[in-house]
C-alpha positions as CSV (number, residue, x, y, z in Angstrom):
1,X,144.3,78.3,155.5
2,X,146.1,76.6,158.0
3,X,144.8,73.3,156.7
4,X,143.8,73.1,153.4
5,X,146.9,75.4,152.4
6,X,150.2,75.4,155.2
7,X,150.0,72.4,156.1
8,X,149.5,70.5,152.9
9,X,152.5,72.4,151.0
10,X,154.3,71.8,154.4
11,X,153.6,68.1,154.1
12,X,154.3,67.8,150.6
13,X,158.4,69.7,151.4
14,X,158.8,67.0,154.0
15,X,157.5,64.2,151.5
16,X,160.1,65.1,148.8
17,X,163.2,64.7,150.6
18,X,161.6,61.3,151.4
19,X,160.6,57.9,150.1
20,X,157.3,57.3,151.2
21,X,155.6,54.0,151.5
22,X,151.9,54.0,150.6
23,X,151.1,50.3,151.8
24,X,152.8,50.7,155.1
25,X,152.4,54.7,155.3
26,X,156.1,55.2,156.1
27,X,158.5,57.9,155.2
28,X,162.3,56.8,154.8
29,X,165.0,60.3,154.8
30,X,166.3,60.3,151.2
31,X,167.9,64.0,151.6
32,X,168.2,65.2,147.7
33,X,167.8,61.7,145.8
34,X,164.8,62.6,144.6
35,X,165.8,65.7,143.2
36,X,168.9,64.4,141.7
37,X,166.4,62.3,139.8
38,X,164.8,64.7,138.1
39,X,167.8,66.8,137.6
40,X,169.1,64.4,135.2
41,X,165.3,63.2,134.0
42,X,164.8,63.7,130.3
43,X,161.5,63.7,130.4
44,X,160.4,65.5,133.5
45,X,162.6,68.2,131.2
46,X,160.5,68.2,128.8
47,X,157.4,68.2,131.0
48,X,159.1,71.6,132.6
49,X,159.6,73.0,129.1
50,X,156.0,72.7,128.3
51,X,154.8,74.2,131.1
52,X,156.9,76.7,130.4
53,X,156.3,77.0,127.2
54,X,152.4,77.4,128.3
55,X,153.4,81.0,129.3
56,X,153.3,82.3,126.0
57,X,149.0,82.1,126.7
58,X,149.3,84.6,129.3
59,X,149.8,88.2,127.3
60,X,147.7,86.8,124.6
61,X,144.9,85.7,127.2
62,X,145.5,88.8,129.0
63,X,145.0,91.5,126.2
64,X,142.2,89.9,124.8
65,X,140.5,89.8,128.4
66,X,141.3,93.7,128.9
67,X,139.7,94.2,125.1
68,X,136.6,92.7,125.7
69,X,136.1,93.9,129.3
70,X,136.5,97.3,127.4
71,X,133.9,96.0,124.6
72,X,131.4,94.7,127.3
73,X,131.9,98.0,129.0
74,X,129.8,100.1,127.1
75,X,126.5,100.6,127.4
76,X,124.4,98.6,124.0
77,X,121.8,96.8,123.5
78,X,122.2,92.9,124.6
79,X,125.8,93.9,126.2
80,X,124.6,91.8,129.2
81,X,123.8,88.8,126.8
82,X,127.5,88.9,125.5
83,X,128.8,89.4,129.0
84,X,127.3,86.2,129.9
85,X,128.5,84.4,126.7
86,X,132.1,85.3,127.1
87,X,131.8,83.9,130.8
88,X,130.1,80.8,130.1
89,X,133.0,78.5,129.5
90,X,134.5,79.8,132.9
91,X,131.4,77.8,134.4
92,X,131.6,74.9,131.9
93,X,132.5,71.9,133.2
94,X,136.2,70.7,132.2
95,X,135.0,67.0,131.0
96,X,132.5,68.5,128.7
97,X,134.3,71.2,127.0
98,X,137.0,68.8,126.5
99,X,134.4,66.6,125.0
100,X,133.7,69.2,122.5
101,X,137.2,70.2,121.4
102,X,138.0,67.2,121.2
103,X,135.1,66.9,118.0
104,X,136.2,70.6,117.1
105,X,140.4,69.1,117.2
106,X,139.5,65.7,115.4
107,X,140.3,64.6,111.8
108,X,136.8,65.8,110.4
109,X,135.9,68.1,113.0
110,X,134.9,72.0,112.7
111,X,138.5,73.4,113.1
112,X,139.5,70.7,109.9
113,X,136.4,71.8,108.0
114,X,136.6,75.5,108.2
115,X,140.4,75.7,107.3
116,X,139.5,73.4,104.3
117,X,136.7,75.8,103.3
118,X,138.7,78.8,103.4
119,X,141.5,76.6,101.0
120,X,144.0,77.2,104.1
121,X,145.0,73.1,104.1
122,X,144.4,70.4,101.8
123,X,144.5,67.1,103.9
124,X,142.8,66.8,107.4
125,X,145.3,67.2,110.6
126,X,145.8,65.0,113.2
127,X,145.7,68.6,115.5
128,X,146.2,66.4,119.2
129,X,148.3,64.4,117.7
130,X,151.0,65.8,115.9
131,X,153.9,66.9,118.7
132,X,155.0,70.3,117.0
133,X,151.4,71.6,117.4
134,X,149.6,70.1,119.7
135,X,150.5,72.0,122.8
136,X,149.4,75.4,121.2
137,X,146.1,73.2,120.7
138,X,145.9,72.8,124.2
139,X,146.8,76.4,124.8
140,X,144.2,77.4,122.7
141,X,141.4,75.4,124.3
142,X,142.9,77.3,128.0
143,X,142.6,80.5,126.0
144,X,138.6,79.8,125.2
145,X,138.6,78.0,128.9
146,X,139.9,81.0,130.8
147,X,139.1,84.4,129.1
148,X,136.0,84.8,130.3
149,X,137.1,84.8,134.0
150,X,139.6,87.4,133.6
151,X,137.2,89.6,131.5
152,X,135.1,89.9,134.7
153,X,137.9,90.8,136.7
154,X,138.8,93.4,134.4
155,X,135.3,94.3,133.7
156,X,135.4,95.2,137.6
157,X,138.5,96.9,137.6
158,X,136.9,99.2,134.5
159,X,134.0,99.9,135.8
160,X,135.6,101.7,138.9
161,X,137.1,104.3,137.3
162,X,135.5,107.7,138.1
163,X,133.5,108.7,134.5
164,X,134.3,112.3,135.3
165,X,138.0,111.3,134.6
166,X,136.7,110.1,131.0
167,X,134.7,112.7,130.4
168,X,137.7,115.5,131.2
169,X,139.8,113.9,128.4
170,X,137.1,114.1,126.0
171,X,136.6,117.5,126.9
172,X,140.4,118.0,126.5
173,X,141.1,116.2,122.8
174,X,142.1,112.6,123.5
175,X,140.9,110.4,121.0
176,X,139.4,106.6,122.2
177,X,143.2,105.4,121.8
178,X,144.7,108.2,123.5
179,X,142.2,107.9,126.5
180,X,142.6,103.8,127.0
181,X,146.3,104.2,126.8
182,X,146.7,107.1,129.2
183,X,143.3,106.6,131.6
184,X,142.2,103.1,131.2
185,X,145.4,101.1,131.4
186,X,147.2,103.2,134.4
187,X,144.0,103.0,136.5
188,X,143.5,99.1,136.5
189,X,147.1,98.3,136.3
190,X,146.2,96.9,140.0
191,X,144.1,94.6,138.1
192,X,146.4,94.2,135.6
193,X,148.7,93.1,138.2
194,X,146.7,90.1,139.8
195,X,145.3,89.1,136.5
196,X,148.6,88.3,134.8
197,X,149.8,86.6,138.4
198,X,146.7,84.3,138.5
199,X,147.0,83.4,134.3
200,X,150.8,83.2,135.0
201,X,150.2,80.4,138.2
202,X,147.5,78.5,136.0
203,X,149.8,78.2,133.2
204,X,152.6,76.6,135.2
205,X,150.1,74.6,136.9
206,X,148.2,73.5,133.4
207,X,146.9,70.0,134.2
208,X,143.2,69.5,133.6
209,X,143.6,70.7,130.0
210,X,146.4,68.0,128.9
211,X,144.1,65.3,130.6
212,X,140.8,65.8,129.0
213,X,142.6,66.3,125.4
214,X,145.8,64.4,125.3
215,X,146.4,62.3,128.5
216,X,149.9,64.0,128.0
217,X,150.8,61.9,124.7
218,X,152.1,64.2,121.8
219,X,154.5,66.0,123.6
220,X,152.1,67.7,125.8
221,X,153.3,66.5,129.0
222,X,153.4,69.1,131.8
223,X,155.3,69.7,134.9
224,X,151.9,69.1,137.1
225,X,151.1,65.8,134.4
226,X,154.2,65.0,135.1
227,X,153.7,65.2,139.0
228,X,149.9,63.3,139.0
229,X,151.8,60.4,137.0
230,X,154.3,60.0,139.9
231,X,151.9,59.9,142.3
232,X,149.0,58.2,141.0
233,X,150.5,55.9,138.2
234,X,153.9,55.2,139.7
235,X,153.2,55.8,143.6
236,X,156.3,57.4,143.5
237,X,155.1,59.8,145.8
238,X,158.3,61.2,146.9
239,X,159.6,62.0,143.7
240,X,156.0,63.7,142.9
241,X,156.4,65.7,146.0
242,X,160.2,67.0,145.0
243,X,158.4,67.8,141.2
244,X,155.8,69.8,142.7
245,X,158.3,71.6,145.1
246,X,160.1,72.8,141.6
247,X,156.8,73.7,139.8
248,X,156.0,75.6,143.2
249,X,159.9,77.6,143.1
250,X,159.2,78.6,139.4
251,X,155.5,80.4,140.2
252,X,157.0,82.2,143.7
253,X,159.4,83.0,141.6
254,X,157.8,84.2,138.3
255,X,155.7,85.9,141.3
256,X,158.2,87.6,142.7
257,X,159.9,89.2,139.8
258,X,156.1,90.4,138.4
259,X,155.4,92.4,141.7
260,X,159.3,93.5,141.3
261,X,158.7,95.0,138.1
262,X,155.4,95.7,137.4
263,X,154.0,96.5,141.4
264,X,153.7,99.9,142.7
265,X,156.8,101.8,143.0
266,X,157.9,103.2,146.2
């Protein structure tokens, strides 16, 4: 922890309040240029507005995940088949699904076809490449990406409730809705908890998503883009640093007020 975690983030704090010389690995006291910078910055803005934005994946991602952990729950024939099918894109590597999205997203690809089919659209759609809809494009691709990994989580959380709980509501009257509502839901909300922290960090951090579809082009540019093209692009690493420091304020935050409001009451 010490570090691959402390003293990395501590490293990083010191590097944005400098200016920090890759060819002669020096670090010269700035104090807050850097983040006067970006205060006024248009487009590390609208880099922070994205990722932002990219929060509106999380209750969608999350109800789905709690849906089909409930779906997978049961005991049918083959459930372990589908189990393994929702989770498979977890364990697919980023370059190749972004290969095939990118054929699903294109002008003649699957998404174009099926839409056309069903008489939804007349003319093909530039889907990547169009700026009012290509970031829900990307969101949708972390949607597919991710909603295998928090099925299992909830899929664990599910499978530790007591049956005889179940079985003394059925006994009692409640209906299936009645008994997810009032059983299921209260008894992972622990799960609940972590799952929507973890989907809420890995929207503010999106990255690996905008690269393999849109190299941040479209209006797809995130805060952590943003940060990678400082660094690695500009070798501003400085002003990379002092981006990542507000991308890292906005999760502790968002962190904070989840536990505040949705933890366990004392």
């Amino acid at each position: 922890m010490g570090l691959f975690t402390f003293w990395p983030v501590g490293y990083n704090a010191y590097l944005a309040f400098n200016d920090y010389s890759i060819a002669e690995a020096t670090a010269t006291w700035n104090n807050f240029a850097h983040f006067k910078y970006l205060y006024g910055e248009e487009l590390f803005h609208s880099a922070l507005k994205n990722s932002l934005l990219f929060l509106l994946v999380v209750p969608v991602i999350q109800v789905s995940a709690l849906l089909v952990a409930k779906l997978v729950n049961n005991k049918l024939p083959a459930m372990t088949f589908f189990r393994a099918a929702y989770y498979i894109p977890v364990i697919t590597a980023i370059s190749i699904a972004g290969v095939v999205w990118l054929n699903v997203y294109k002008y003649d690809g699957i998404l174009t076809w099926f839409l056309q089919s069903l008489g939804l659209i007349d003319e093909q759609v530039n889907w990547l490449g169009e700026p009012k809809i290509a970031i829900y494009m990307v969101m949708i691709f972390t949607f597919w990406k991710g909603i295998g990994y928090y099925m299992v989580l909830y899929l664990a959380g599910l499978q530790s409730i007591p049956t005889e709980v179940e079985e003394a509501a059925i006994l009692d009257g409640a209906n299936a809705w009645q008994r997810f509502w009032k059983i299921t839901v209260p008894m992972v909300k622990p799960t609940i908890l972590l799952c929507t922290l973890l989907s809420t960090i890995a929207a503010l951090k999106a990255f690996q998503e905008v690269v393999v579809l849109t190299r941040g082009q479209a209006d797809t540019y995130t805060a952590l883009y943003y940060v990678y093209a400082q660094a690695f692009t500009n070798f501003n690493f400085g002003r990379a640093a002092a981006a990542g420091l507000v991308v890292t304020f906005f999760c502790v935050l968002l962190a904070v007020l989840q536990f505040r409001f949705f933890g366990e009451k004392k």
